[in-house]
C-alpha positions in Angstrom: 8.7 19.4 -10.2 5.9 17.4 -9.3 4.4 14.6 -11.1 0.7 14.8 -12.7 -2.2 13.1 -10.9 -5.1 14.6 -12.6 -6.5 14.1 -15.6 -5.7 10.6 -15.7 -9.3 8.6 -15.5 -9.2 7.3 -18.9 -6.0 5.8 -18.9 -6.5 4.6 -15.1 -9.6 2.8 -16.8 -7.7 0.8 -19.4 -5.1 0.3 -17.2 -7.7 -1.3 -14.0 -9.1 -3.9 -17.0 -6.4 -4.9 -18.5 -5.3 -6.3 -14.9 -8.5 -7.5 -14.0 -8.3 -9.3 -17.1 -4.9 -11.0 -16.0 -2.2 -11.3 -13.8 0.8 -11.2 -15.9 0.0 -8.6 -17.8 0.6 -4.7 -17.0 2.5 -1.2 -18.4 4.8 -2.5 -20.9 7.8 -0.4 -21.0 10.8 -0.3 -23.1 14.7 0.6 -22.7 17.2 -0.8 -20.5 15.8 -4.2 -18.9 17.7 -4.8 -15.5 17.1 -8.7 -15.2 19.8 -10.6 -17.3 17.8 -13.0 -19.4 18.6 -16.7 -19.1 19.8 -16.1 -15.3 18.3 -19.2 -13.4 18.9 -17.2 -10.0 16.9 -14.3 -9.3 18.4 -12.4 -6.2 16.4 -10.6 -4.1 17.3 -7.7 -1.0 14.7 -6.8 1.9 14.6 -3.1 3.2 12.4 -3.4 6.1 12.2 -6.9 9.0 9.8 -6.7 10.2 7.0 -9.4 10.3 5.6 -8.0 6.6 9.0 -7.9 5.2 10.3 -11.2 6.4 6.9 -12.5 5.1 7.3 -10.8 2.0 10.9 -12.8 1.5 9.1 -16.2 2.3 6.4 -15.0 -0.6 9.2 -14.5 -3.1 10.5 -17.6 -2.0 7.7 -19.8 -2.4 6.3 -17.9 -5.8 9.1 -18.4 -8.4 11.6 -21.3 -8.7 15.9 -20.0 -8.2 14.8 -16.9 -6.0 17.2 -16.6 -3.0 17.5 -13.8 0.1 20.9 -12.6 -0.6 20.9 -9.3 1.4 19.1 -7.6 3.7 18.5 -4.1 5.9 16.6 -2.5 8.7 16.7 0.3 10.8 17.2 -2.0 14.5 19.6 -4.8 14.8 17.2 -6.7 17.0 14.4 -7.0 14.1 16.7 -7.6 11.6 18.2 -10.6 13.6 15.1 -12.3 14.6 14.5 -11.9 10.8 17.4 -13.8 9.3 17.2 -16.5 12.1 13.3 -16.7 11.3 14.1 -17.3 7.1 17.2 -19.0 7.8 14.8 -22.0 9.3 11.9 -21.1 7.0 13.3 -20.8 3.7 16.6 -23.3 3.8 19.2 -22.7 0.9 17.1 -20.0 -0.5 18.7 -17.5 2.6 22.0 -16.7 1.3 22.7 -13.7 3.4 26.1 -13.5 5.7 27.2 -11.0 7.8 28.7 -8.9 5.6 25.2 -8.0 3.8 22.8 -7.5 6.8 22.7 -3.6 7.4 21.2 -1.5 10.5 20.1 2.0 10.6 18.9 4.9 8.6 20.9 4.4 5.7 20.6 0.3 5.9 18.3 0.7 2.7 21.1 2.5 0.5 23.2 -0.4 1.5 21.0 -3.3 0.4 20.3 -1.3 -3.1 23.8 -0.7 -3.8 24.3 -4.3 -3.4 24.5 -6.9 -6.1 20.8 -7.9 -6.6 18.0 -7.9 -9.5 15.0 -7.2 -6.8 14.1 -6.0 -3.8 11.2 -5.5 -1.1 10.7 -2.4 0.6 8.6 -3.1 3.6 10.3 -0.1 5.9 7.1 1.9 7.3 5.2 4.0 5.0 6.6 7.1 5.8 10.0 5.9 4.5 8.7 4.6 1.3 9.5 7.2 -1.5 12.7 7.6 -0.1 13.3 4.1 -0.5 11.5 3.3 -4.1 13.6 6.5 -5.4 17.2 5.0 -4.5 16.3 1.2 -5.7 14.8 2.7 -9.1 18.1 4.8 -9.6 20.1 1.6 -8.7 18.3 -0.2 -11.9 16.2 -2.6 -9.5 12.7 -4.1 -9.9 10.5 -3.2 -7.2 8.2 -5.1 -5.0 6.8 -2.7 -2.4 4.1 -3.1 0.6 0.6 -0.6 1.0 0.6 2.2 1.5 3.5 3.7 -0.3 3.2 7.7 1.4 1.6 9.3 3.9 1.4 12.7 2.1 0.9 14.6 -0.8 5.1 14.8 -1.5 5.4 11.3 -0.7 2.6 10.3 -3.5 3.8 13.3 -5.9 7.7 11.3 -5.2 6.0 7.5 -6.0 4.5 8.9 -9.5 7.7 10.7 -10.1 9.9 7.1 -9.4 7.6 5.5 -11.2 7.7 7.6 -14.4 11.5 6.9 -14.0 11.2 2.8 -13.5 9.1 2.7 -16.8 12.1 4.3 -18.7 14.3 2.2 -16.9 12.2 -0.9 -17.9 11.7 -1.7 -14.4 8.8 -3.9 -12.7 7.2 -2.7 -10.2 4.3 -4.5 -8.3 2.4 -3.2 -4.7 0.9 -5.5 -1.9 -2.5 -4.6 -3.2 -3.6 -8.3 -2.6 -6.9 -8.5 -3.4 -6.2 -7.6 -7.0 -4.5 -10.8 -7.0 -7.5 -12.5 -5.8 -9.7 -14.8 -8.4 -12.9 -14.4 -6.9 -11.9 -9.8 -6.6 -10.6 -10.3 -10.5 -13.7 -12.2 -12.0 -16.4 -10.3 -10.0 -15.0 -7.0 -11.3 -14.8 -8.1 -14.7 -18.4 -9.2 -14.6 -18.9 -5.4 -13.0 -17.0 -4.0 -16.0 -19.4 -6.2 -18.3 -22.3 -4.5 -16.4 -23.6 -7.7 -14.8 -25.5 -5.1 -12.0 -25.8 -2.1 -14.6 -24.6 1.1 -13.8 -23.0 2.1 -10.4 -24.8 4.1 -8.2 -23.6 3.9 -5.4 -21.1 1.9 -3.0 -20.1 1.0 0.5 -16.9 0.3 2.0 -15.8 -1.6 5.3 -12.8 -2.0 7.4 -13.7 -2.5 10.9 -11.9 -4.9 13.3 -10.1 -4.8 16.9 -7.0 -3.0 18.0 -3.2 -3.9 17.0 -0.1 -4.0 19.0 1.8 -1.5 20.7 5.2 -1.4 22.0 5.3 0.2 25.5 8.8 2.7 25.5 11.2 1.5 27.8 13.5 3.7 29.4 16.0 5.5 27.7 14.1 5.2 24.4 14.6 8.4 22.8 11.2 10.0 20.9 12.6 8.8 17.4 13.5 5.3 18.2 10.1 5.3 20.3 8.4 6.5 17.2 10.1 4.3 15.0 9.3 1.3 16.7 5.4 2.1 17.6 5.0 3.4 13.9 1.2 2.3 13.3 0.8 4.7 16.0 2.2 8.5 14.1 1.0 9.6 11.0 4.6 10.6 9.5 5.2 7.0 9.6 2.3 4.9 9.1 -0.8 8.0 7.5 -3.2 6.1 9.8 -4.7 3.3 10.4 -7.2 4.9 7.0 -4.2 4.8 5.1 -2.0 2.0 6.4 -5.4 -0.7 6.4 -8.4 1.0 4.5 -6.1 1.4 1.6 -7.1 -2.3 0.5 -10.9 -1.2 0.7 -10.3 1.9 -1.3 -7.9 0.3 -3.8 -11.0 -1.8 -4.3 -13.4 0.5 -5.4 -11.0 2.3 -7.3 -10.4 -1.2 -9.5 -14.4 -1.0 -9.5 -14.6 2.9 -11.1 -11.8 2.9 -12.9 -11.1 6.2 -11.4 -9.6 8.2 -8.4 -12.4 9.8 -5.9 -13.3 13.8 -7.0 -13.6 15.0 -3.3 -14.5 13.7 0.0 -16.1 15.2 3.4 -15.0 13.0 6.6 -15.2 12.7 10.7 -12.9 11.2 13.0 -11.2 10.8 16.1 -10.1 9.0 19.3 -12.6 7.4 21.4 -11.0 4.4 23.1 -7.0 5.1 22.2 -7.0 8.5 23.6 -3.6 7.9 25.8 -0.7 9.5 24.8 1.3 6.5 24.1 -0.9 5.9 21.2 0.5 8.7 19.3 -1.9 11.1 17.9 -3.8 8.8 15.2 -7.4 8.3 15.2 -9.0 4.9 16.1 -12.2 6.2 13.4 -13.3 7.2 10.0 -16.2 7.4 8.1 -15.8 9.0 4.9 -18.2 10.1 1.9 -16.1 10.2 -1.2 -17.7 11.5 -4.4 -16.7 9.4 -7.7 -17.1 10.5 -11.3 -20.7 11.0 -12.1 -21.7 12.1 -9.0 -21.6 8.7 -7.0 -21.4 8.5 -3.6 -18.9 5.7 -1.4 -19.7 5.5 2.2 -16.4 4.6 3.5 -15.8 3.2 7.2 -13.0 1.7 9.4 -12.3 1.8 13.1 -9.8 -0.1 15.5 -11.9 -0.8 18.7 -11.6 -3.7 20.6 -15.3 -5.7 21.6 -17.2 -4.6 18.7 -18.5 -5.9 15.8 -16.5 -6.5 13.0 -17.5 -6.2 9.2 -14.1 -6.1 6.4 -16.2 -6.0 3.1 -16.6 -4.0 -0.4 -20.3 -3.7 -1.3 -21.3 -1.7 -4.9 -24.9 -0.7 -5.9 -26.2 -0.8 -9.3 -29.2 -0.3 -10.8 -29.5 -4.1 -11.9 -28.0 -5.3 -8.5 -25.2 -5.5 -5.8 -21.9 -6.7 -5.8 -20.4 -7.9 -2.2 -16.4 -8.3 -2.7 -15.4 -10.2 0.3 -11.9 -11.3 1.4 -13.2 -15.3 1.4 -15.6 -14.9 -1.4 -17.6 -12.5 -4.3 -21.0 -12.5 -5.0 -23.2 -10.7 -7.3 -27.5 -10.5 -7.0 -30.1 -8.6 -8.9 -32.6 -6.5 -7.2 -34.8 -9.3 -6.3 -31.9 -11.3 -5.2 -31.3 -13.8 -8.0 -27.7 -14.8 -7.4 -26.1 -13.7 -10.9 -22.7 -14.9 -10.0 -20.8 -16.7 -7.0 -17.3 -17.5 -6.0 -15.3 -18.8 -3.3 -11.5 -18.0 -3.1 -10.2 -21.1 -4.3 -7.1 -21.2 -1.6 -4.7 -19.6 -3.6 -2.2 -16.9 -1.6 -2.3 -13.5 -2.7 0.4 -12.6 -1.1 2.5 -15.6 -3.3 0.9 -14.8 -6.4 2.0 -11.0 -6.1 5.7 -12.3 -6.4 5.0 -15.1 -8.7 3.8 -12.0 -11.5 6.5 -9.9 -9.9 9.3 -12.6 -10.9 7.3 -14.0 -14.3 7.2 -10.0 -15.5 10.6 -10.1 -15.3 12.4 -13.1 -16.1 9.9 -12.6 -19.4 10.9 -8.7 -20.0 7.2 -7.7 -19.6 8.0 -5.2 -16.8 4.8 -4.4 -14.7 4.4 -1.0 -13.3 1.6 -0.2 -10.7 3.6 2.3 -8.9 0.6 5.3 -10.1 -2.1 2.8 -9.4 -1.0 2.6 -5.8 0.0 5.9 -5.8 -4.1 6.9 -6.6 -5.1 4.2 -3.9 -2.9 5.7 -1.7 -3.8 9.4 -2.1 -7.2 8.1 -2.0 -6.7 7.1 2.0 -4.8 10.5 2.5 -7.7 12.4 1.0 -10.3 10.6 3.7 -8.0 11.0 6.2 -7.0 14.8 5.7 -10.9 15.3 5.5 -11.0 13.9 9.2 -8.6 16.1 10.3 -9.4 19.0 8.9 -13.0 19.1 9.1 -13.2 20.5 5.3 -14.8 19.1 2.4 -11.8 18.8 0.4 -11.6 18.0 -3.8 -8.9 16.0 -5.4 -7.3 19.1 -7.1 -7.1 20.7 -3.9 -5.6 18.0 -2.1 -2.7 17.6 -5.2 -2.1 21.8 -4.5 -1.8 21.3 -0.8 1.5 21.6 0.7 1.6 18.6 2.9 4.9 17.1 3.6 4.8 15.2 6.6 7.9 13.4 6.9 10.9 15.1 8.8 13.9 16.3 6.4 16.3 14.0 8.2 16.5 11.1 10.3 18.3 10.9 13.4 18.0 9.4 17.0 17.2 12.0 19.5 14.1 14.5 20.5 11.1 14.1 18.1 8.3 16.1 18.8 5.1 15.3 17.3 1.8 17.0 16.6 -1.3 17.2 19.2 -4.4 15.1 18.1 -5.5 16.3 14.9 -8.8 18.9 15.6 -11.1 19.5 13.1 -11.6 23.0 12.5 -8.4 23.9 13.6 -6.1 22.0 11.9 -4.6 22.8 8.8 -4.2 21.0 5.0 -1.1 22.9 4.7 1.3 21.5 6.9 5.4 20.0 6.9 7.2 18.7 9.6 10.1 20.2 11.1 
């Protein structure tokens, strides 16, 4: 059974206002609430060390009075001890986790949701997400999980389907989509909404900045562990850098429609990582998506080092433009009147995230925006698949395609991995091994 992504632009638009309009506020649910009311300690597990999940943990920490670390997991003992020695001196008292609740390997994440906590943070790659969202939702725990949350159709068809099941549950369940959490994002799109620039005709979206890291294999490294630990770098695990970084851009103009994209033509490739121990990702996108009423987003983002770098929403309408910036939003009419202005006033995101998280439910207002991300996510994928396959490709088609890139189990050993995608030659319909 797979869970229903179509038809669902009306209540995607109710939903996108009502959280534009605050940030305490989302999906009520009823049924079985899994916080204990009255608790002063809020315990909290991390399934995924790495530099976003040990900064998640300091988020939590910082965003709610009486949270504390209490257990945590990751797939390599070496990430997860430079993790608790990094909180241990960050966060003081609030890191409560002894060696009897720090887990390594595959199945570290069943071992931190099994344990005795109220929340936890899944920040394991991607690829690994559904997995993990399905076994803390079945364990009765809230939910706050990174971008991108699949790199797939299965992946997103699992997320909708674990979410379904955490608003039964009365579960929260929040996503790093920061800029949603982001006063001068939240007012400009509200104004957008009001139709301060009239009706949208047309937008542009930008996500272009240098290389990241990579993690040259050492010897010995077998393909999974090499894999593993250069994730960015395969699409199984990371979607691509469209999916894995563009995601915030495209979980933008989502907010902005109130609506998923109906289809999208693409082109991409490799023009500076084109060694092998880059994987088989692309380092470029540009994307035309095609939004309800015919609207056209131009959607960009590259990872090339020297070049000019632009990380910016822009939306046409026929009043005016909106720019939605990461330090700032501004809105102008056609003769460039400034109609609105604002600075980010300093306040972290990436806090406020946990500080709604935590309010939702120590209140019993559980938040869901596992479809939300879900859309945002599928959104990237759709780009992406585009790229690769050299098709213009619709949203229905894309929910029909049998794409299922994540292996059926996980082991350390041999891991082939596909050639460089080529358009024209490869195919929507693919699994892995």
């Amino acid at each position: 059974m797979t869970a229903d992504l179509t038809g669902t632009k009306d209540v995607s638009r109710r939903n996108f206002l009502r959280v534009s309009a605050t940030t305490t506020l989302g999906l009520m649910a009823s049924g079985n609430f899994a916080y204990a009311a009255g608790s002063d300690t809020l315990r909290v597990g991390i399934v995924g060390c790495g530099g976003r999940g040990t900064g998640a943990a300091r988020d939590a920490v910082e965003g709610a009075e009486g949270v504390v670390v209490t257990v945590m997991g990751d797939l390599f003992e070496d990430r997860l001890d430079r993790s608790r020695m990094a909180l241990e001196q960050e966060i003081g008292g609030a890191y409560q986790v002894d060696d009897d609740h720090a887990f390594v390997g595959f199945d570290a994440y069943k071992r931190v949701v099994e344990s005795d906590i109220d929340m936890v943070i899944l920040a394991a790659p991607p690829g690994f997400r559904p997995l993990h969202f399905r076994a803390a939702v079945e364990a009765g725990i809230h939910v706050f999980m990174e971008k991108p949350v699949s790199v797939d159709v299965a992946g997103t068809h699992a997320i909708v389907e674990s979410g379904t099941l955490a608003k039964t549950k009365g579960l929260s369940v929040v996503a790093g989509t920061l800029y949603r959490r982001q006063p001068s994002f939240m007012e400009a799109i509200r104004r957008i909404h009001d139709g301060m620039i009239g009706h949208i005709v047309s937008a542009q979206e930008y996500y272009m900045t240098g290389p990241i890291w990579l993690r040259p294999r050492k010897p010995g490294m077998s393909d999974m562990e090499w894999q593993c630990r250069n994730w960015y770098y395969f699409t199984w695990l990371s979607g691509d850098h469209i999916v894995e970084q563009f995601v915030h851009n495209l979980d933008v103009i989502n907010w902005v429609f109130g609506a998923h994209p109906e289809s999208a033509i693409a082109m991409g490739g490799r023009i500076e990582r084109v060694d092998p121990s880059y994987g088989h990702i692309y380092d470029h996108f540009s994307v035309e998506y095609v939004y309800p009423g015919h609207v056209r987003v131009e959607a960009k983002c590259r990872q090339m080092k020297d070049s000019t770098t632009r990380v910016t929403n822009r939306v046409v309408g026929t009043e005016g433009t909106a720019e939605l910036h990461p330090r700032y939003s501004v809105l102008r009419s056609h003769s460039g009147t400034v109609l609105f202005e604002m600075s980010e006033p300093g306040n972290n995101a990436y806090v406020q995230e946990h500080t709604d998280l935590i309010a939702s439910i120590r209140n019993g207002e559980p938040l869901n925006e596992a479809r939300q991300i879900a859309e945002s996510t599928l959104t990237a994928v759709l780009g992406r698949e585009s790229a690769y396959t050299g098709l213009e490709i619709t949203w229905d088609e894309l929910l029909s395609a049998h794409l299922n890139l994540v292996p059926r189990t996980f082991a350390f050993g041999d891991m082939p991995f596909p050639a460089v995608a080529v358009p024209g030659k490869t195919k929507l319909n693919r699994s892995a091994a």
